[in-house]
C-alpha positions as protocol buffer text, in pm:
chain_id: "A"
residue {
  index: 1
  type: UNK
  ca { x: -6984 y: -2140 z: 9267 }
}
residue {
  index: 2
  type: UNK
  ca { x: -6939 y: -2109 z: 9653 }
}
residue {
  index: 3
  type: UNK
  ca { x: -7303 y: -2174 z: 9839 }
}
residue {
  index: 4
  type: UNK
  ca { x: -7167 y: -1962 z: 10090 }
}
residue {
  index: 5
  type: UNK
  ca { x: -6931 y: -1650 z: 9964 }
}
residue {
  index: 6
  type: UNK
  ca { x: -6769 y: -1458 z: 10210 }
}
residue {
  index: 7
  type: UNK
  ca { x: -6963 y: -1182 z: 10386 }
}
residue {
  index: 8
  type: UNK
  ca { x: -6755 y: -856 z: 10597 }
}
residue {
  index: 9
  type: UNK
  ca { x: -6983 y: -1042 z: 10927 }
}
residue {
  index: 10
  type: UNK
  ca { x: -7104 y: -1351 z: 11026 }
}
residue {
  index: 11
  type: UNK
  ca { x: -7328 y: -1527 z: 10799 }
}
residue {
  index: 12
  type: UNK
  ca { x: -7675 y: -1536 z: 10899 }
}
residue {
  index: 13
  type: UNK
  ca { x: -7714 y: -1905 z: 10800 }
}
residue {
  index: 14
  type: UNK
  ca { x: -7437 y: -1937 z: 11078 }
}
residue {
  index: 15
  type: UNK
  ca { x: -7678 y: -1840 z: 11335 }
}
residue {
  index: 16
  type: UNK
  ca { x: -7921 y: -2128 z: 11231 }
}
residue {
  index: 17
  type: UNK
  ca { x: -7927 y: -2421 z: 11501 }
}
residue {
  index: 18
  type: UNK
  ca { x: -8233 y: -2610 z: 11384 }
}
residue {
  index: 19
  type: UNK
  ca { x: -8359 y: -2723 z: 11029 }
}
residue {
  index: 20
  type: UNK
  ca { x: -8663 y: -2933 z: 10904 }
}
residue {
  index: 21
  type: UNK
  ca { x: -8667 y: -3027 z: 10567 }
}
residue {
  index: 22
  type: UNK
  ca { x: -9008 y: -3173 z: 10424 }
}
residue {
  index: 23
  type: UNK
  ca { x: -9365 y: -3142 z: 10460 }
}
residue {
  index: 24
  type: UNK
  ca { x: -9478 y: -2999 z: 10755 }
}
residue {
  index: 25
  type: UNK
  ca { x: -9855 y: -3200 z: 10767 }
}
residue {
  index: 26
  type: UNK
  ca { x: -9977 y: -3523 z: 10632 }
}
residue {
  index: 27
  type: UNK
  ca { x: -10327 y: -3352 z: 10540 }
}
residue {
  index: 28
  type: UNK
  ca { x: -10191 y: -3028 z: 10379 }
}
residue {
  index: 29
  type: UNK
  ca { x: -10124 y: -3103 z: 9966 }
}
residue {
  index: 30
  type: UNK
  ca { x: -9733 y: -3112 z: 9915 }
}
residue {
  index: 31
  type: UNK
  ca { x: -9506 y: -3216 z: 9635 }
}
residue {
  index: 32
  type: UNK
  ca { x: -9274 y: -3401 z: 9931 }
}
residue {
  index: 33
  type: UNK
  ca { x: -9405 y: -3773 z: 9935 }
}
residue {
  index: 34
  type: UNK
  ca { x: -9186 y: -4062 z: 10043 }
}
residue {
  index: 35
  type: UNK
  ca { x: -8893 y: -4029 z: 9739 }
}
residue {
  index: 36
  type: UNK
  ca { x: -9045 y: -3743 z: 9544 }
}
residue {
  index: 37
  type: UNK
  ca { x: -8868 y: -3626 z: 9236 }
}
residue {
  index: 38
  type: UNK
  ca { x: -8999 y: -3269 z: 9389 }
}
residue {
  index: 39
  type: UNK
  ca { x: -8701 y: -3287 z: 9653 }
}
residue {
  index: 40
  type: UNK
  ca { x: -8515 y: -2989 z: 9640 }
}
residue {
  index: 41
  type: UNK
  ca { x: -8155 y: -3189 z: 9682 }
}
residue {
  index: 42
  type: UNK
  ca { x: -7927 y: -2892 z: 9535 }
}
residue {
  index: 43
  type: UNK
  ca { x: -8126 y: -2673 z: 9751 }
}
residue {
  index: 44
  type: UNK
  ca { x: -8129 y: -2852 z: 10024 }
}
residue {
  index: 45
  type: UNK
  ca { x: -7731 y: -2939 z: 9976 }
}
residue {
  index: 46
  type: UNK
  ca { x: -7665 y: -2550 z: 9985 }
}
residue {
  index: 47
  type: UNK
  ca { x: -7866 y: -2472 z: 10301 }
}
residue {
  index: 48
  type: UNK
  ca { x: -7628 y: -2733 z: 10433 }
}
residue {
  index: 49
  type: UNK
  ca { x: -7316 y: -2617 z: 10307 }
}
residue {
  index: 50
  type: UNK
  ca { x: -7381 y: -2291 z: 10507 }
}
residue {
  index: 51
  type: UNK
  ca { x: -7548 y: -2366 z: 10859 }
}
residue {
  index: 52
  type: UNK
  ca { x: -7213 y: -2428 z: 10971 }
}
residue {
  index: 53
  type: UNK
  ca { x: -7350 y: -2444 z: 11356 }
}
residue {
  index: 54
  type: UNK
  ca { x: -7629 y: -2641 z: 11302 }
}
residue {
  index: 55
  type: UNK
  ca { x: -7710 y: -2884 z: 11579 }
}
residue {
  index: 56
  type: UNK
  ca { x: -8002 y: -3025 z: 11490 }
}
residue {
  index: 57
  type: UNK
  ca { x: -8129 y: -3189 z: 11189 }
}
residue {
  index: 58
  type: UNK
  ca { x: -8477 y: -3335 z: 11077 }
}
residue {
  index: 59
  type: UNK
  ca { x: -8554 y: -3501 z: 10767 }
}
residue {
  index: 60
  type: UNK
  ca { x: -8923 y: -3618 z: 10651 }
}
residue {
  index: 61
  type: UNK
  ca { x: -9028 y: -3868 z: 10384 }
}
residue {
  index: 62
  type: UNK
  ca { x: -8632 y: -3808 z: 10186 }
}
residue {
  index: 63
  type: UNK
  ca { x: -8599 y: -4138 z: 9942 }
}
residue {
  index: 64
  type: UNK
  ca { x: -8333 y: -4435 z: 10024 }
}
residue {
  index: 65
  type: UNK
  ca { x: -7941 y: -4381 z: 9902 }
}
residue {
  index: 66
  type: UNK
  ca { x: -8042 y: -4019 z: 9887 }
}
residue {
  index: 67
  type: UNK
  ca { x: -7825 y: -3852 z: 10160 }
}
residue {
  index: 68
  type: UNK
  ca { x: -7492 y: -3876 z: 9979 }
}
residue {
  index: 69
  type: UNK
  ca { x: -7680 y: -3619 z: 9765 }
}
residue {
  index: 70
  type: UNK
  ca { x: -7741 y: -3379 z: 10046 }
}
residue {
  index: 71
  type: UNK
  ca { x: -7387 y: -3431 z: 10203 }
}
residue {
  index: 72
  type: UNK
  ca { x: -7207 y: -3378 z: 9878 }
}
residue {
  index: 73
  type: UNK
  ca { x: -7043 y: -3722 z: 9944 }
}
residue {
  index: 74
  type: UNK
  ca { x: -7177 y: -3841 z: 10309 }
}
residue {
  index: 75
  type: UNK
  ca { x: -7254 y: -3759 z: 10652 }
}
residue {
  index: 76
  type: UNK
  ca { x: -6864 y: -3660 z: 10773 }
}
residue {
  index: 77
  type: UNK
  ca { x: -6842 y: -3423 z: 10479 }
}
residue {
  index: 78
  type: UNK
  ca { x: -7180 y: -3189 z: 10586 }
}
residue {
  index: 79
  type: UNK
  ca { x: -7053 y: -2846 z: 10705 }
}
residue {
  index: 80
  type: UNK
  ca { x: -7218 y: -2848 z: 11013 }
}
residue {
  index: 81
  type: UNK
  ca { x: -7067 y: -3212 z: 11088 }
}
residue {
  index: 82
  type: UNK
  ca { x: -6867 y: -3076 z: 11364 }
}
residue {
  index: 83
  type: UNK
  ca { x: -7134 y: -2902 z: 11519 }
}
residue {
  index: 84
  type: UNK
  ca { x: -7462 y: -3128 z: 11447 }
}
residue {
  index: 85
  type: UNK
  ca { x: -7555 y: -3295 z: 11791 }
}
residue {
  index: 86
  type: UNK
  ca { x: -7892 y: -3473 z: 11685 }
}
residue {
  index: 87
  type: UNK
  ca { x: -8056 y: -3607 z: 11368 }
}
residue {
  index: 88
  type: UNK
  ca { x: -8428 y: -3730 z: 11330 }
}
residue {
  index: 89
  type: UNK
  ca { x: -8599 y: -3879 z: 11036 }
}
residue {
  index: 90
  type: UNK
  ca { x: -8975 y: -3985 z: 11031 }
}
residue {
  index: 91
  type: UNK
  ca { x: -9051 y: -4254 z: 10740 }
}
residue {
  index: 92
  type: UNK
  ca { x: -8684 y: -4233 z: 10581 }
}
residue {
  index: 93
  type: UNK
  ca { x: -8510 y: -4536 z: 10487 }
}
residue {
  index: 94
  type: UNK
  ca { x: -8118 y: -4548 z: 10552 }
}
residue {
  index: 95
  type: UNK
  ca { x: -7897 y: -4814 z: 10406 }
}
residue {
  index: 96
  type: UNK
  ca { x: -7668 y: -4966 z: 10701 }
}
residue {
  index: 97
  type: UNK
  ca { x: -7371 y: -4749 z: 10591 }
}
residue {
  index: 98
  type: UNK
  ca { x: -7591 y: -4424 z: 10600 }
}
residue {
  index: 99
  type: UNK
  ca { x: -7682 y: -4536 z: 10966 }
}
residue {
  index: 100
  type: UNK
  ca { x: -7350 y: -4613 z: 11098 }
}
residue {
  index: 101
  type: UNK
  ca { x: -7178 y: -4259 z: 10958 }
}
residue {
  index: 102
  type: UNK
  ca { x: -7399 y: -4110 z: 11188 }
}
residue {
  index: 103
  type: UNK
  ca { x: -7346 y: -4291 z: 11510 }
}
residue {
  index: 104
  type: UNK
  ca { x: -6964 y: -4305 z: 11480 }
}
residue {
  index: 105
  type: UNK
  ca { x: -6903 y: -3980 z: 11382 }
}
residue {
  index: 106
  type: UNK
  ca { x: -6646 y: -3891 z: 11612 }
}
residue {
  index: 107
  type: UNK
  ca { x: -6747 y: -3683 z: 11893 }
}
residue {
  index: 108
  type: UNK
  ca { x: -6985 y: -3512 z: 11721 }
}
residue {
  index: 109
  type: UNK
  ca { x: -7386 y: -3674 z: 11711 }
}
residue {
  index: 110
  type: UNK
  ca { x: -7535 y: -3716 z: 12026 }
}
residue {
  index: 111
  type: UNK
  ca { x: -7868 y: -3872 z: 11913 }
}
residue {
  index: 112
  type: UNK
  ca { x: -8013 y: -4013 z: 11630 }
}
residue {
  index: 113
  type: UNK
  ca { x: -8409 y: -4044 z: 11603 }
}
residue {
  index: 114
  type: UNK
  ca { x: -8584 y: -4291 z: 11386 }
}
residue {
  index: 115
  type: UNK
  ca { x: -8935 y: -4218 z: 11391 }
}
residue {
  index: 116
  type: UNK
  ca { x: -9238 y: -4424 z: 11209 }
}
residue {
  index: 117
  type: UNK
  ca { x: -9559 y: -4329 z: 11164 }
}
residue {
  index: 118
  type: UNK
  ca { x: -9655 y: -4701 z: 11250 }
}
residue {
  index: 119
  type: UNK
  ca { x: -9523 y: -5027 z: 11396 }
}
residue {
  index: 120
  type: UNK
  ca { x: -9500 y: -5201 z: 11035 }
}
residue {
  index: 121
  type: UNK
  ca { x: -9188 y: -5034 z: 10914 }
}
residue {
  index: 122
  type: UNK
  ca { x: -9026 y: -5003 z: 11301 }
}
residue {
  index: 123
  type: UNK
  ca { x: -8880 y: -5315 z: 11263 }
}
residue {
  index: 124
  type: UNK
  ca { x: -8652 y: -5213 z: 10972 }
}
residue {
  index: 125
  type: UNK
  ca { x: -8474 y: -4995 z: 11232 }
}
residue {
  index: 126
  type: UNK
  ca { x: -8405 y: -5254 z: 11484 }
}
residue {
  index: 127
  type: UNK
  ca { x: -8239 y: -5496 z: 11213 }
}
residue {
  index: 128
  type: UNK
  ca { x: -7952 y: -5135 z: 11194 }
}
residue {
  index: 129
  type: UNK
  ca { x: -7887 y: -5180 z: 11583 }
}
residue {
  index: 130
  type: UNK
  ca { x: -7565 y: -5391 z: 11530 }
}
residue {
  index: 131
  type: UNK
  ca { x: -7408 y: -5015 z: 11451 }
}
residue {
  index: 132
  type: UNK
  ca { x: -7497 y: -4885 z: 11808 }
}
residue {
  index: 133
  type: UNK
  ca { x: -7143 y: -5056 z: 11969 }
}
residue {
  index: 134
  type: UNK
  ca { x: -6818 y: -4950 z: 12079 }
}
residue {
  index: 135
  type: UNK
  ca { x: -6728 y: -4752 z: 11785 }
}
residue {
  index: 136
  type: UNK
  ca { x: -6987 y: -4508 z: 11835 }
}
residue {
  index: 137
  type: UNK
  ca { x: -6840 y: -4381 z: 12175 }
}
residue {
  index: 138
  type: UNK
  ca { x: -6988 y: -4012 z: 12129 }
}
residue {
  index: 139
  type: UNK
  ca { x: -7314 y: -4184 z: 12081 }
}
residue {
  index: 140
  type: UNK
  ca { x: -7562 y: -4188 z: 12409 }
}
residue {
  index: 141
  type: UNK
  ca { x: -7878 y: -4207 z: 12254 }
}
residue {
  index: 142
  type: UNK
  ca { x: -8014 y: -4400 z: 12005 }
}
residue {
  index: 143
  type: UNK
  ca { x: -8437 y: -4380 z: 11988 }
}
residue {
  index: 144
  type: UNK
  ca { x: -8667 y: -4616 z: 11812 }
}
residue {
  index: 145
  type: UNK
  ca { x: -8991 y: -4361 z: 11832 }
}
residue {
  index: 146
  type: UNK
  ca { x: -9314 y: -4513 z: 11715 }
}
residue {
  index: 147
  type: UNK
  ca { x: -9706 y: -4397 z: 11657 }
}
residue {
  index: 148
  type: UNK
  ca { x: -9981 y: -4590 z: 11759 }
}
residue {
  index: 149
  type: UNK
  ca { x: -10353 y: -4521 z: 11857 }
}
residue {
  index: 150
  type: UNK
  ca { x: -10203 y: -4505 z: 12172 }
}
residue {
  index: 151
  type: UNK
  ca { x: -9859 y: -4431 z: 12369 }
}
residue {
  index: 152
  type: UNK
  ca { x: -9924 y: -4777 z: 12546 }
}
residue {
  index: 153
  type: UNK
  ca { x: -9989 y: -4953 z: 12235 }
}
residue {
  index: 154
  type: UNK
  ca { x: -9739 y: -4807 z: 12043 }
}
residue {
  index: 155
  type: UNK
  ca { x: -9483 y: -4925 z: 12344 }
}
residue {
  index: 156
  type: UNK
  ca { x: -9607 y: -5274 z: 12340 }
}
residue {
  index: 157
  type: UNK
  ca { x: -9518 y: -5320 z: 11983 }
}
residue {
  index: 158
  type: UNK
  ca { x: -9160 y: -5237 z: 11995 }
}
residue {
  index: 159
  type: UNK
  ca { x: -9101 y: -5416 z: 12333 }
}
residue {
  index: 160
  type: UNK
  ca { x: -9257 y: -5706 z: 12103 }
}
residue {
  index: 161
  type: UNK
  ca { x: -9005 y: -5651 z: 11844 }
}
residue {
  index: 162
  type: UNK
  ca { x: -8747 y: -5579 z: 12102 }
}
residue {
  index: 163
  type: UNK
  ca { x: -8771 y: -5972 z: 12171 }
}
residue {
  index: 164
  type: UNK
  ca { x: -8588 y: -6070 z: 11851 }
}
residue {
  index: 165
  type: UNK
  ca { x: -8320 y: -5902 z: 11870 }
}
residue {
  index: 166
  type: UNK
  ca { x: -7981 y: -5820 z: 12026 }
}
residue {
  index: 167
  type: UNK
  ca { x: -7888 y: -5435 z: 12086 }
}
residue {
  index: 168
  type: UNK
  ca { x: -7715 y: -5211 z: 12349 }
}
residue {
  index: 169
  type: UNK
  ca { x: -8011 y: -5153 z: 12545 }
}
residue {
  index: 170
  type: UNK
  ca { x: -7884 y: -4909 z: 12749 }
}
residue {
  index: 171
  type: UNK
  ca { x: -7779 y: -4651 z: 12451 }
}
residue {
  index: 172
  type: UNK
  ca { x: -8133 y: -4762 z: 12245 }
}
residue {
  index: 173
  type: UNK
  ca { x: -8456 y: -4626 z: 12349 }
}
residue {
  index: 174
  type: UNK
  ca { x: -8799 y: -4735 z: 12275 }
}
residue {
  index: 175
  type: UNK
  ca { x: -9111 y: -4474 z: 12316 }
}
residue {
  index: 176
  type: UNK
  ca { x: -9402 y: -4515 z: 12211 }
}
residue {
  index: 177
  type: UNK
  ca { x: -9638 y: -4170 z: 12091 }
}
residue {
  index: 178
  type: UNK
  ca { x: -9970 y: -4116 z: 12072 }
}
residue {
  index: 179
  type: UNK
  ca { x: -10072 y: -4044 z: 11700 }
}
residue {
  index: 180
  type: UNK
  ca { x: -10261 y: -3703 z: 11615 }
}
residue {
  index: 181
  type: UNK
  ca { x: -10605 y: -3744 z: 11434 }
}
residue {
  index: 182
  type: UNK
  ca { x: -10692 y: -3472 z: 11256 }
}
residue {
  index: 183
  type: UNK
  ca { x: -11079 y: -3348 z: 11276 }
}
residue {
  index: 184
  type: UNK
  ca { x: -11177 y: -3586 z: 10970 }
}
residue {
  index: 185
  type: UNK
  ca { x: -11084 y: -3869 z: 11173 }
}
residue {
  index: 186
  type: UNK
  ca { x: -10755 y: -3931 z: 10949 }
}
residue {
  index: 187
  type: UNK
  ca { x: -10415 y: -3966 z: 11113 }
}
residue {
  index: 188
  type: UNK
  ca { x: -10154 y: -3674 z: 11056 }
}
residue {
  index: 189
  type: UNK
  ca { x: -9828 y: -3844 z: 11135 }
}
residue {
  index: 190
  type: UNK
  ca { x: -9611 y: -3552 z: 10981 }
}
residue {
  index: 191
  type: UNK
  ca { x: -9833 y: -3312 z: 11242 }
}
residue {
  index: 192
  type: UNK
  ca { x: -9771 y: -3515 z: 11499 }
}
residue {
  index: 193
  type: UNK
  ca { x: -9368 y: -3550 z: 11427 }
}
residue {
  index: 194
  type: UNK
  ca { x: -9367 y: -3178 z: 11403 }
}
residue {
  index: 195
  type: UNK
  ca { x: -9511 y: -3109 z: 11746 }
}
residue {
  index: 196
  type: UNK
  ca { x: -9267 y: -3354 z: 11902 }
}
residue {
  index: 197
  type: UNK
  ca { x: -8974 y: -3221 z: 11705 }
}
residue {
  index: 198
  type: UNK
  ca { x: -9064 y: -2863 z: 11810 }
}
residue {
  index: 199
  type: UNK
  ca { x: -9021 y: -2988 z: 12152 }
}
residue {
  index: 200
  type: UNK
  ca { x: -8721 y: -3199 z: 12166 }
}
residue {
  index: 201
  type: UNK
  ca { x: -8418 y: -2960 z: 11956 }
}
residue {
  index: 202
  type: UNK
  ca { x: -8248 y: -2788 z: 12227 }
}
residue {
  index: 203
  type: UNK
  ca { x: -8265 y: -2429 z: 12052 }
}
């Protein structure tokens, strides 16, 4: 069955320009932990299948080798492919070939976002950086984002990281955030993502 059948207008899923799938708070209950069986995939695959113009794309907490699920097969086969201009992920692991269908998609993604809550898991990002090369010639941004107590802090640890390895440090970005605590005293990461998100899609 067609996700999309054919309307006598535009459909109003081809208006849509900006999607966030997962939770929306790291306080708030929610079935969507890291590589919950609550996922929505065929859902979340049909959305897909008709935001033809979407240009940007955030996903929070999906599980590893899980993509090929959304994207019927993978990244180049999305509808919105042609259109999509930035992804972002906070906490979501991508295997090396999930990473480098992104940043050589041809003329297409602009930049690609991997955000961590902490420094811990950051590094797993920089060990993908080999993909950032001359392949990916529509690529011009490639951000390591990372949450910390502090911006500062948060900075200091991926410059640290940085160190070890060897990446095209003019496409790859490092920034550092300050993390959002809610008024418990716990840390919110997802709130904090949001906020940040809501500011960077260009709507």
């Amino acid at each position: 069955m067609d996700p999309c059948p054919a309307l006598s207008g535009p459909s109003p899923a081809s208006f849509v320009r900006a999607l966030w799938f997962g939770p929306l708070s790291s306080s708030q209950p929610n079935d969507l932990d890291y590589d919950s069986p609550a996922w929505p995939i065929t859902l979340i695959h049909q959305i897909l299948a008709c935001t033809i113009n979407l240009t940007s794309l955030a996903v929070v907490l999906l599980g590893q080798r899980t993509w090929h699920r959304l994207a019927g097969i993978d990244y180049p086969h999305l509808s919105c492919a042609p259109a999509l201009r930035t992804v972002t992920s906070l906490d979501t692991f991508m295997v090396d070939a999930e990473v480098r269908a992104l940043v050589h998609a041809p003329s297409t993604v602009r930049a690609v976002r991997r955000v961590y809550s902490n420094v811990s898991p950051a590094e797993l990002a920089f060990a993908q950086l080999a993909c950032v090369d001359d392949a990916a010639p529509a690529l011009e941004r490639f951000e390591i984002v990372c949450y910390a107590a502090t911006a500062t802090g948060a900075r200091a640890s991926l410059d640290a990281i940085a160190e070890g390895w060897e990446f095209d440090r003019e496409r790859v970005v490092l920034v550092g955030k300050e993390q959002v605590v809610d008024s418990d005293g716990r840390t919110n990461s997802v709130a904090a993502f949001h906020a940040d998100w809501l500011g960077y899609v260009p709507l």
